[in-house]
C-alpha positions in Angstrom: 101.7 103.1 130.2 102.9 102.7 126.5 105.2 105.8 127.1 106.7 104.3 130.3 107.2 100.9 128.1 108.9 102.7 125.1 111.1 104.8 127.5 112.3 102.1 129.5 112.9 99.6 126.1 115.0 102.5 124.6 117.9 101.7 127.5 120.6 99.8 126.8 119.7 96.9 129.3 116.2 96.9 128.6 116.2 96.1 124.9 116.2 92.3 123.7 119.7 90.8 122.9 117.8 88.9 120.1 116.6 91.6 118.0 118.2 92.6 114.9 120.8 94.8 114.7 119.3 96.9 111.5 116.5 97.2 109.2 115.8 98.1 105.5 111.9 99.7 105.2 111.1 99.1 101.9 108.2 100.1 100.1 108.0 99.1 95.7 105.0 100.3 93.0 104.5 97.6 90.6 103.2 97.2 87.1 100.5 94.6 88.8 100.5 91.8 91.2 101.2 88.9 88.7 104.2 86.8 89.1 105.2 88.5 85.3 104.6 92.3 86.8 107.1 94.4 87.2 108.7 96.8 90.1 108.7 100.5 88.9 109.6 102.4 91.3 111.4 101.6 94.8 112.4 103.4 97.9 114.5 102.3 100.8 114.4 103.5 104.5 117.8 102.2 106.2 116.9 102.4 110.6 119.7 101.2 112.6 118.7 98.4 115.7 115.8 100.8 117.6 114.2 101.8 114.6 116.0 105.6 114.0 116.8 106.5 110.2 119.9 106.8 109.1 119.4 107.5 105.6 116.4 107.0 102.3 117.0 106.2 99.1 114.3 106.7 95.9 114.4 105.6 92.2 111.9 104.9 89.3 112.5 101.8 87.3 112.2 101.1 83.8 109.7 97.9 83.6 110.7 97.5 80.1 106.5 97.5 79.3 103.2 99.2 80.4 103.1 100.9 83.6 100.2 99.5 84.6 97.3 101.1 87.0 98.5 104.7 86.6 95.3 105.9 88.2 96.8 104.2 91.5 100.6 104.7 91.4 100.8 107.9 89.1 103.6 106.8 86.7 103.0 107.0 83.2 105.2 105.6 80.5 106.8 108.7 79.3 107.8 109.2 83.1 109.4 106.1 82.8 111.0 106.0 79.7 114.4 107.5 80.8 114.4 106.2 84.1 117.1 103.4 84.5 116.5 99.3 84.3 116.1 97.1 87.5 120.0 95.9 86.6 121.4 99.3 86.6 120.3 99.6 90.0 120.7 96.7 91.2 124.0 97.4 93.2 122.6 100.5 94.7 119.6 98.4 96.2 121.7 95.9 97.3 123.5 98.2 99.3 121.0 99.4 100.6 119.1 95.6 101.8 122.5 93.9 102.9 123.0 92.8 106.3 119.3 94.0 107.1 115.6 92.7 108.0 113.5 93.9 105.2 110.4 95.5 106.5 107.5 96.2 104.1 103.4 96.4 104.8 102.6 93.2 103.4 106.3 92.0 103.2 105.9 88.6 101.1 104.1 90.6 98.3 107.3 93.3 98.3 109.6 90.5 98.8 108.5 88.1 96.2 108.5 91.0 93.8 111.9 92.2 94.4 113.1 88.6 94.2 111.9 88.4 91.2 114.0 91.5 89.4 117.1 90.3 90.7 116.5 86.9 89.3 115.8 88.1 86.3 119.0 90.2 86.5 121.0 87.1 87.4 121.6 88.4 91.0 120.1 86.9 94.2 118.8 89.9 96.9 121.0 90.2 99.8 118.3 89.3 102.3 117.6 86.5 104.7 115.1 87.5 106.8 111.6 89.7 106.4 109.4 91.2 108.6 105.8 92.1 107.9 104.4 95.3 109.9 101.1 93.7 109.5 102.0 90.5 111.2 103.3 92.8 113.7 100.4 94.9 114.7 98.7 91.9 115.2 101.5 90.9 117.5 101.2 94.0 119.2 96.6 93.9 119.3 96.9 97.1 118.0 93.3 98.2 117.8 93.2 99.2 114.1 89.9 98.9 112.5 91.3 96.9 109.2 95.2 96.6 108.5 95.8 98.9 105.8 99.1 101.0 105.8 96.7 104.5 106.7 95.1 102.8 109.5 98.6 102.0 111.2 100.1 105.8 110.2 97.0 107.3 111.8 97.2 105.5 115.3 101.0 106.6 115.8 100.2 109.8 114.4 102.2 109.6 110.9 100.5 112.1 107.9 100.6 110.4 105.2 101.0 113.0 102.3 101.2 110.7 98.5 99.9 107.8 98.9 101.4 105.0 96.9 104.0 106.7 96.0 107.1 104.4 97.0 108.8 106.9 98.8 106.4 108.6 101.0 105.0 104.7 101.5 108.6 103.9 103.1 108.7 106.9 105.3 105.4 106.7 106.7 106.1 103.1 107.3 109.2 103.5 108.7 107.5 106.2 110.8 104.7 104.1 112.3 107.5 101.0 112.5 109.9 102.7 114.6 106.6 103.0 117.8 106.1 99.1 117.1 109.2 98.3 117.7 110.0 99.7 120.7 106.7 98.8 122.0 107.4 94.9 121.5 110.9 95.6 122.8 109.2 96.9 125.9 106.7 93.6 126.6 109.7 91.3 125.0 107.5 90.7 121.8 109.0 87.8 119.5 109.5 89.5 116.4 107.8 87.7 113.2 110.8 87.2 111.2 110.1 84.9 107.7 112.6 83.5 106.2 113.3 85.0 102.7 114.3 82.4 99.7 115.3 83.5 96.6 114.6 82.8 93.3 117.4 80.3 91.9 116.2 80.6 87.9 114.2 83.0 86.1 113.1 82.9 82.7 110.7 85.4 80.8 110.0 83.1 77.9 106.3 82.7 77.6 103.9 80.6 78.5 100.0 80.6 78.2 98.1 82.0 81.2 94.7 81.5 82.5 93.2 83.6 84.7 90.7 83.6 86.9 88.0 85.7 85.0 89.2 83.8 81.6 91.5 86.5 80.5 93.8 85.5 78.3 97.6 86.5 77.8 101.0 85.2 78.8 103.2 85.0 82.1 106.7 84.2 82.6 108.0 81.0 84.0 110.3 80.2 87.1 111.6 77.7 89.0 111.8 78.0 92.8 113.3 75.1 95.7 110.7 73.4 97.3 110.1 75.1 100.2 109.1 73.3 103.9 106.3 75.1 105.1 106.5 76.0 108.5 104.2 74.2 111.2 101.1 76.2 111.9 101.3 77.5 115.5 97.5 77.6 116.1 94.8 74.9 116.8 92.4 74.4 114.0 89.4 76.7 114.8 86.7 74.2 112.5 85.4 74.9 109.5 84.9 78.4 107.5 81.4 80.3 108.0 79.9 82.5 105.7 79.4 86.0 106.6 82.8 85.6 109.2 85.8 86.2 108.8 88.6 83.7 109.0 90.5 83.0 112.0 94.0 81.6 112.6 94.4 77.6 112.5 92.3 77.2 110.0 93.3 74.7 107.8 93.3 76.3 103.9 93.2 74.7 100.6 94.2 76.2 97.4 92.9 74.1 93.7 93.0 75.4 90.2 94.8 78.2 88.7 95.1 81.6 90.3 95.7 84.6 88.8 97.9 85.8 91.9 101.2 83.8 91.9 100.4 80.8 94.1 103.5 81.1 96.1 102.1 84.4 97.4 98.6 83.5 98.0 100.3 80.8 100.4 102.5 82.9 102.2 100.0 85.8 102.5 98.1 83.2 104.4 101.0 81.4 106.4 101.6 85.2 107.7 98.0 85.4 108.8 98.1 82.5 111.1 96.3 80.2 108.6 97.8 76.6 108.2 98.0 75.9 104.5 97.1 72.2 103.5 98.0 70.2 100.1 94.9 67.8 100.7 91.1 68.0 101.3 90.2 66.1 104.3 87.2 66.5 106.7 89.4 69.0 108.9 89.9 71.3 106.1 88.2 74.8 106.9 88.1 76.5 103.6 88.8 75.6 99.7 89.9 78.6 97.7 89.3 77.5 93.9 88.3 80.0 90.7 87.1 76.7 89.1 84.5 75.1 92.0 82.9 72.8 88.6 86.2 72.0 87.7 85.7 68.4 89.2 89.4 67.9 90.0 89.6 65.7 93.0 90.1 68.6 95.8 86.7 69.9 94.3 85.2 66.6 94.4 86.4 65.8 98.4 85.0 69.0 99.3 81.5 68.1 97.8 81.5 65.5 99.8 82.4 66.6 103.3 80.9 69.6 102.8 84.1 72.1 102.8 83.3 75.8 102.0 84.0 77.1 99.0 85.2 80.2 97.7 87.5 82.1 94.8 90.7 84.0 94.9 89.1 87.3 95.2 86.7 86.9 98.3 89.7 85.1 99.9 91.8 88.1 99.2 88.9 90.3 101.2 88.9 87.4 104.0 92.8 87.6 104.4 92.5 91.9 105.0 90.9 90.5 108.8 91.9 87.3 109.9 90.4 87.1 113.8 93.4 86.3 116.4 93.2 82.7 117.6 91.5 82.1 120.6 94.2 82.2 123.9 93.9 79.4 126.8 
């Protein structure tokens, strides 16, 4: 049934006038997931409008400090010592992104990251619109058993062979995107395209952090437009229960300091389907604090309608699974 689907979206009257004409699969290692990490390696999968490559691109960056969790990504420092800055490369990427949806596995995270380096450069990315592959398979009900990047190679098929290495990441994603595609071409899918905003100032002077589990150190500061957030298109399921996961509509609160930028703890959730709400009120599902005896007011209004509670790291688990909302 699929087959017939794909076959008949890869005609020319067939496939929707509204889709994009190109796509930029990106996939970047990073010193950490901190708003002060840095990108250190990058690759770039260019597919034209039905998701065929046209050409890759690979380099390692320079992140001008420690590499980070080499036991993950591989890279150590002496491998990254000759390797050229994020500004020597800059144009080269750029090429690469312009005129294209970027398409990562967990899109915000790659795009808030590459934002990042070209503000710090004192360039804005060439990109206006993202797509996550995530959000997609969702669209599609894929029956995955958890969203991570192996789980969608191995139901189209795709061997992964280095995992978390940036290049092998962007062709098996580019791979497993090009089925996805066509299938949502075939059954008219509405592609979930996000708007990207760049960074408009960076700065990397200094500024005491606090983490989550009280470590101490420094992270850098930057400015950002107030952003609009988008209307939640799901009704609000009720409040959070232990031992379930979440589901989309629920209405999440965020209080305290994080030690993921808050920006992306917000958008990773907007992705999901959750609505994200600036106020505690007796319709809020779920409170996501590090602090819950902090005693700041959106801790106190949650004592007392008796909102859930719980830190960054369980709601990073509870955002891996986030159960479709329920269709009339």
């Amino acid at each position: 049934m699929l087959d017939d689907q794909t076959t008949a979206a890869s005609s020319p009257t067939a496939w929707p006038t509204a889709y994009p004409q190109g796509y930029a699969v990106v996939d970047v290692e990073t010193t950490g997931l901190a708003r002060d990490d840095r990108i250190i390696s990058a690759a770039v999968y260019r597919l034209d409008a039905r998701g065929e490559v046209e050409d890759h691109w690979y380099t390692l960056v320079n992140p001008e400090r420690d590499p980070g969790p080499v036991w993950i990504h591989g890279l150590t420092s002496d491998a990254l010592d000759g390797a050229p800055l994020f500004q020597d490369i800059a144009d080269e990427f750029s090429a690469r992104l312009d005129g294209r949806v970027l398409v990562a596995h967990n899109a915000v995270f790659d795009w808030q990251m590459i934002a990042r380096e070209y503000a710090r450069a004192g360039r804005v990315a060439p990109v206006s619109q993202r797509l996550c592959t995530i959000v997609l398979s969702k669209e599609l009900d894929l029956p995955l058993p958890n969203h991570k990047l192996e789980s969608l190679a191995a139901h189209f098929g795709v061997v992964q062979q280095r995992a978390h290495h940036a290049l092998d990441d962007a062709r098996v994603l580019a791979e497993a995107f090009r089925p996805s595609l066509q299938a949502a071409a075939a059954r008219s899918v509405r592609l979930p395209l996000h708007e990207c905003r760049p960074l408009t100032e960076w700065t990397d002077r200094a500024v005491p952090r606090q983490s989550a589990g009280g470590y101490g150190g420094y992270r850098a500061t930057s400015w950002r437009p107030t952003r609009k957030r988008p209307a939640c298109p799901y009704p609000n399921p009720g409040r959070y229960e232990d031992g379930k996961p979440l589901k989309q509509g629920m209405r999440i609160a965020f209080s305290g300091d994080t030690s993921i930028e808050r920006d992306l703890l917000e958008d990773r959730a907007i992705e999901a389907g959750l609505h994200v709400a600036t106020s505690i009120s007796r319709l809020t599902s779920l409170l996501v604090t590090n602090d819950p005896d902090s005693g700041t007011s959106k801790v106190v209004k949650a004592r007392q309608f008796g909102t859930p509670v719980v830190d960054e790291a369980a709601f990073g688990q509870l955002l891996r699974d986030v159960e479709p909302a329920s269709r009339g």
